[in-house]
C-alpha positions in Angstrom: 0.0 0.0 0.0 1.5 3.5 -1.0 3.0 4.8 2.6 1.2 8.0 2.2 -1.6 6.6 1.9 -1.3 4.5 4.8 -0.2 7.0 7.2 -3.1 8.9 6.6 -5.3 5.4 7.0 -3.3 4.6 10.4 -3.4 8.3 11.8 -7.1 8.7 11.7 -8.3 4.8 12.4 -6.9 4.1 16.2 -9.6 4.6 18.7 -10.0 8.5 20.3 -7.3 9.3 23.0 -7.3 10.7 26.1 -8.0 14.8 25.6 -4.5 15.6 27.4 -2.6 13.1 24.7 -4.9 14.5 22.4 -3.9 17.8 23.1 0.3 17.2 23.4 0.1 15.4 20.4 -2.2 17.2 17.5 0.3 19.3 16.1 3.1 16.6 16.6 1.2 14.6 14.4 0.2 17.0 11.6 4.3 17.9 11.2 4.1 13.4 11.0 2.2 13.9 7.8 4.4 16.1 5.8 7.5 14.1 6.5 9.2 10.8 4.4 10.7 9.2 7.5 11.1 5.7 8.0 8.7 6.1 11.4 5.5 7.2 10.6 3.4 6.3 12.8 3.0 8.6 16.3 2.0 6.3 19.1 1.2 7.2 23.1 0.3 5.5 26.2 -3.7 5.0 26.9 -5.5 3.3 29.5 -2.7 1.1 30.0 -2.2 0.0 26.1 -0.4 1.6 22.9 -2.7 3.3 20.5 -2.4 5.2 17.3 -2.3 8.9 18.6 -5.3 9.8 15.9 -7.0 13.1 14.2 -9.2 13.8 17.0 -6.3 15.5 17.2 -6.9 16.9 13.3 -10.4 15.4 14.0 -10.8 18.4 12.9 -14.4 17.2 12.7 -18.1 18.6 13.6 -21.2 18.3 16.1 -22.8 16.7 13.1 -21.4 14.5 10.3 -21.7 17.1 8.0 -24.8 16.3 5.3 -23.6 18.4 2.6 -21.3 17.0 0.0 -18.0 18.4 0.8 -16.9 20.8 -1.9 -12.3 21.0 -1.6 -12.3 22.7 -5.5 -10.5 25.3 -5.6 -12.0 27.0 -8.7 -14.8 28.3 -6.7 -12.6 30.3 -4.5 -10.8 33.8 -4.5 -7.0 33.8 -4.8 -5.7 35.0 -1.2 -3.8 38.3 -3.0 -7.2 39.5 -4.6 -9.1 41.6 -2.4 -11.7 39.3 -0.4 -9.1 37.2 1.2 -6.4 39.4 1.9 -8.4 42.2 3.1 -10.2 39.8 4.8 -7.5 38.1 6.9 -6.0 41.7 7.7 -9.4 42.7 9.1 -9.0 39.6 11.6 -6.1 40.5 12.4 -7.2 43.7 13.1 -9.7 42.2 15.7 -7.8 39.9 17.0 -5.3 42.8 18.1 -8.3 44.5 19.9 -9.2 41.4 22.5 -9.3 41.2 26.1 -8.2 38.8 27.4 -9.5 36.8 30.4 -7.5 34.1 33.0 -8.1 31.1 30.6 -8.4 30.9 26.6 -11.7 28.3 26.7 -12.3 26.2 23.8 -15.6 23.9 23.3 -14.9 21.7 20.5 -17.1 18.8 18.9 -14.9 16.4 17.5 -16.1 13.9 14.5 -13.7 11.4 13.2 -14.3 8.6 10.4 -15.2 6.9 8.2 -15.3 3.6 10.3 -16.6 0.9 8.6 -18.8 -1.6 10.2 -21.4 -4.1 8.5 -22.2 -2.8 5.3 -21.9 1.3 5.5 -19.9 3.7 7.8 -19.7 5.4 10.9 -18.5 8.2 12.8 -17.2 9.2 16.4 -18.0 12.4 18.4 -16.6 14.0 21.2 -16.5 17.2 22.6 -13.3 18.5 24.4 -13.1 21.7 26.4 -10.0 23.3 27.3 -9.3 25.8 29.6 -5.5 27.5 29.0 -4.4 29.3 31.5 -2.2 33.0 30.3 -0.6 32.7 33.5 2.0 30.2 33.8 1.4 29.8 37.2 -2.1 29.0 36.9 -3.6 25.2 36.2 -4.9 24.6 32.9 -8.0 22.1 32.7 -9.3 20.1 30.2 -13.1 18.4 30.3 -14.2 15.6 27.7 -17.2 13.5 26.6 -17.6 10.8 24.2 -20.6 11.6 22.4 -21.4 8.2 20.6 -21.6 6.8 17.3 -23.7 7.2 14.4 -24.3 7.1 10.3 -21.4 8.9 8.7 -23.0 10.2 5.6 -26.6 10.6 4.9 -26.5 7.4 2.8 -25.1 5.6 5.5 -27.6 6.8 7.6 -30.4 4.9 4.8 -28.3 2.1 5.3 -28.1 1.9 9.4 -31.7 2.3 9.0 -32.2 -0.8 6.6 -30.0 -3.0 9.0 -32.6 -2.1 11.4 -30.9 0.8 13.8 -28.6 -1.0 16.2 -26.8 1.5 18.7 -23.8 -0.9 19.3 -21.0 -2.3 16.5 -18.2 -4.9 17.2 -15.3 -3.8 15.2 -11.9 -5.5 15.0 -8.9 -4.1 16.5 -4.9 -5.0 17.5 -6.1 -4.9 21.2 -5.8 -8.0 23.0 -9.3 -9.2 22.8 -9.1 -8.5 19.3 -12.2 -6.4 18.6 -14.0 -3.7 20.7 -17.7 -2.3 20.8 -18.8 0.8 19.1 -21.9 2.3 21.0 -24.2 4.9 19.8 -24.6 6.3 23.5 -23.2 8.7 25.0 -20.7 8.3 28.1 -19.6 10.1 31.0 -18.1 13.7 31.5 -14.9 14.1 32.6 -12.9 17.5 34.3 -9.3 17.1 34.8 -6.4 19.6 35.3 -3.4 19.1 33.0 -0.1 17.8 34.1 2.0 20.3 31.6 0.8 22.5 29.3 3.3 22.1 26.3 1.7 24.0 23.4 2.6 23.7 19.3 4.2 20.1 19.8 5.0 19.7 15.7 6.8 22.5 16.5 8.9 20.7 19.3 6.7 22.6 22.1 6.6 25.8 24.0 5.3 25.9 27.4 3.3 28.8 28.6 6.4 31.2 29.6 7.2 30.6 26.0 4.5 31.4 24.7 3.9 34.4 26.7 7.2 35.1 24.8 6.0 34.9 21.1 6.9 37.6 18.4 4.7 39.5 17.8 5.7 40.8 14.0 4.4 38.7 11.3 7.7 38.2 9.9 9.6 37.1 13.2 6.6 34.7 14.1 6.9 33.0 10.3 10.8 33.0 11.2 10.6 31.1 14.1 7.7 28.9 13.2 9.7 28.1 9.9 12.6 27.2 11.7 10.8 25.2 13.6 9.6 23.2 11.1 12.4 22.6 9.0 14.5 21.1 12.2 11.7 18.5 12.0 10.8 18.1 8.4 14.0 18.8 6.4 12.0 18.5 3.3 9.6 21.3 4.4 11.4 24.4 3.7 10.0 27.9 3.4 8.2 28.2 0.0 7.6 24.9 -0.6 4.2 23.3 -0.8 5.3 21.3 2.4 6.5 23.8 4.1 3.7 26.4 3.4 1.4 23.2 4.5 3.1 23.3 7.4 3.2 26.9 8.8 -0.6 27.2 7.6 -1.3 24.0 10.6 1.1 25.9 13.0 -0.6 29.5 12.4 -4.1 27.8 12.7 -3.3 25.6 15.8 -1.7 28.8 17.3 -5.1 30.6 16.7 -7.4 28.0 18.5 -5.3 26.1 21.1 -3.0 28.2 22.3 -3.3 30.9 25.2 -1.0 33.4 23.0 -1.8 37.5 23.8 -4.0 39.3 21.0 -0.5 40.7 19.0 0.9 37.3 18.7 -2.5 36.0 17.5 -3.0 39.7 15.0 0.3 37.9 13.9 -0.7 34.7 13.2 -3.5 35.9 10.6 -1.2 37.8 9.1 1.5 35.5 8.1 -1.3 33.1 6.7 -2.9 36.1 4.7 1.0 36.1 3.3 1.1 32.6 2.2 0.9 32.0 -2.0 -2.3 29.8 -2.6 -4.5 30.6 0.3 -8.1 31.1 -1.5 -11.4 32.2 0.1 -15.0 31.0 0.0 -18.0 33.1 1.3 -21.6 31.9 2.9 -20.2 28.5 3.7 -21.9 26.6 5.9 -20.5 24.9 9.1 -21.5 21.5 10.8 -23.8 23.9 13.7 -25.4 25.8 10.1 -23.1 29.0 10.6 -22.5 31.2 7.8 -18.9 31.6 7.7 -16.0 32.6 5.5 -13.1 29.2 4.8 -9.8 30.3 3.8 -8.3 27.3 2.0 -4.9 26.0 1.6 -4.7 23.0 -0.7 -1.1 21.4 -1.2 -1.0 18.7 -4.4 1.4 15.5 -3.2 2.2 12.9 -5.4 0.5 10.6 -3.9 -2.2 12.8 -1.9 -4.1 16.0 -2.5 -4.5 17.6 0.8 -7.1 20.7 1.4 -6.6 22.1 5.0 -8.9 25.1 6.1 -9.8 27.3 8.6 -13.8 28.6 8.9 -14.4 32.1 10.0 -17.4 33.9 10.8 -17.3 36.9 8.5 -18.4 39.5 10.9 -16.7 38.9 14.3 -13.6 36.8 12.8 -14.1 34.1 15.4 -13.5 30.7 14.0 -16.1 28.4 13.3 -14.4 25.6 12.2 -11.3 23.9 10.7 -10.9 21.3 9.1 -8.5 18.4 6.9 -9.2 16.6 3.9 -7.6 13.8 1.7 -8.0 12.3 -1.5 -5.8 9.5 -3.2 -4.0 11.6 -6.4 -4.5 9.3 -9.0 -8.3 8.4 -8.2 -9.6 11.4 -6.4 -11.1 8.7 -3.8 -11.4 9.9 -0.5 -9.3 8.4 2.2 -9.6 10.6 5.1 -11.2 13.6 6.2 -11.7 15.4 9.6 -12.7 18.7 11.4 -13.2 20.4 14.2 -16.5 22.6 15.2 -15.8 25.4 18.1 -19.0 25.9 19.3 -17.0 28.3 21.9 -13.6 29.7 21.5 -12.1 33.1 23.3 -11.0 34.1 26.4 -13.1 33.7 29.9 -12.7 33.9 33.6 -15.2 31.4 33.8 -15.0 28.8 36.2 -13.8 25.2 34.8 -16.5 22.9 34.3 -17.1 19.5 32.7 -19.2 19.0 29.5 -22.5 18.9 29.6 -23.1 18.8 25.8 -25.0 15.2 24.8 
């Protein structure tokens, strides 16, 4: 099987990790993908076994599968350097410099990954993870999760789960020790922890919170660093190169959604990815929650595997809606893996840490 392929296949099929592996290892394994090292699998400690440290983590995924047919053409988007998506992505920046902060930067995400394929049609996982990130390194930071069940992946799926009769449970086969585990449609319990270290932009070989407190905040100095960053871990990622413009487009994004960094670092951010060659922009798109939003597109051609990643904004406030990963087989078009991520709340808050209540 073509390796690239595979790593995709291997990175988004393990079951859902814990949210604090989830967390230390999303961006570790999105760097995984644009390297052609002989280890290419990222693996971590859960419950006591070794799983595939998965796109839960991209998962960049939704509350909902999403029922409209995913559209990753590029032809009906606005080259970034025309006015709607460079103007655009300044005015964010713009409002992300204007901010207040608060004591935690609070995400609510809804997490779908799949397709998992059970007896004759497919499924997908949800979850929602909530972080709280504390700005001050002294503080704790606290993450809350629940697994949200199973359920069709696709709206023909969903025809299909229906003919079979509508079970709520699947027996799957796995590399566990038993050998296969259950798939329920229920949800399960919440769950409120604090984190044990807060090690943000791990593809990027990690920054704690002092560090990140740290952070340029010129656009040119944050792609500097970033890019350095990058090439120490994929050598074949270098500034200007699809791989490498792949790459700082992940790291810009993660720094925008799961990272406690000050309103100049985060202005910053949406300005170096208004700068990269290829970003496009589509209006009055439609999120996984039915938000009208704006998705700035970056889409990076491999030999093997197309790859669209994109960030969903909402067109007024700039808060972002959604992000999301998807990837097709080159030769075929076929779809082998796609994933997103729904914030159904993202900003800063002095809120109190709580667990999920979301069913």
């Amino acid at each position: 099987m073509n390796e690239d392929l595979q790593l995709v296949r291997e990175l988004l099929e393990a079951p859902l990790p814990t949210p604090q592996v989830t967390f230390q290892a999303r961006n570790r394994l999105t760097t995984a993908m644009e390297r052609r090292s002989k280890r290419r699998t990222i693996r971590a400690a859960v419950a006591g076994g070794i799983v595939t440290v998965t796109a839960a983590v991209l998962a960049f995924a939704v509350g909902q599968p999403d029922t409209t047919p995913r559209n990753t053409q590029v032809e009906a988007v606005t080259p970034a350097k025309q006015p709607g998506a460079h103007d655009f992505l300044l005015a964010a920046a713009t409002t992300a410099g204007a901010e207040k902060t608060g004591r935690y930067w609070h995400t609510e995400t809804v997490v779908l990954r799949g397709p998992v394929r059970v007896q004759g049609y497919d499924l997908a996982s949800r979850a929602v993870i909530e972080y709280w990130l504390a700005k001050d390194p002294q503080d704790a930071s606290w993450v809350g999760q629940r697994d949200l069940g199973y359920r069709p992946f696709s709206p023909d799926d969903t025809a299909k789960w229906a003919a079979a009769g509508k079970p709520t449970t699947w027996t799957v086969t796995t590399d566990n020790a038993a050998g296969h585990r259950t798939l329920r449609a229920a949800p399960g319990s919440a769950t409120l922890e604090t984190m044990s270290a807060s090690m943000f932009l791990q593809s990027l070989g990690g920054f704690d919170a002092i560090e990140v407190n740290a952070l340029p905040t010129s656009p040119a100095q944050l792609r500097k660093l970033f890019q350095d960053r990058i090439v120490e871990r994929a050598t074949a990622a270098l500034p200007g190169t699809a791989a490498g413009d792949a790459n700082l487009f992940r790291a810009m994004t993660d720094l925008l959604v799961q990272v406690p960094a000050v309103p100049a670092v985060r202005a910053a951010a949406f300005e170096v990815i208004a700068d990269l060659p290829g970003i496009t922009i589509q209006e009055h798109v439609k999120d996984a929650e039915g938000r009208d939003g704006v998705r700035i597109t970056l889409l990076q051609n491999g030999s093997s595997v197309s790859q669209v990643n994109s960030i969903v904004l909402d067109s007024a406030t700039h808060r972002v809606f959604a992000r999301g990963y998807d990837a097709k087989a080159a030769d075929s078009g076929d779809a082998v893996k796609s994933g997103n991520e729904t914030f159904l709340t993202i900003g800063w808050t002095d809120a109190k840490p709580s667990a999920p209540t979301r069913s």
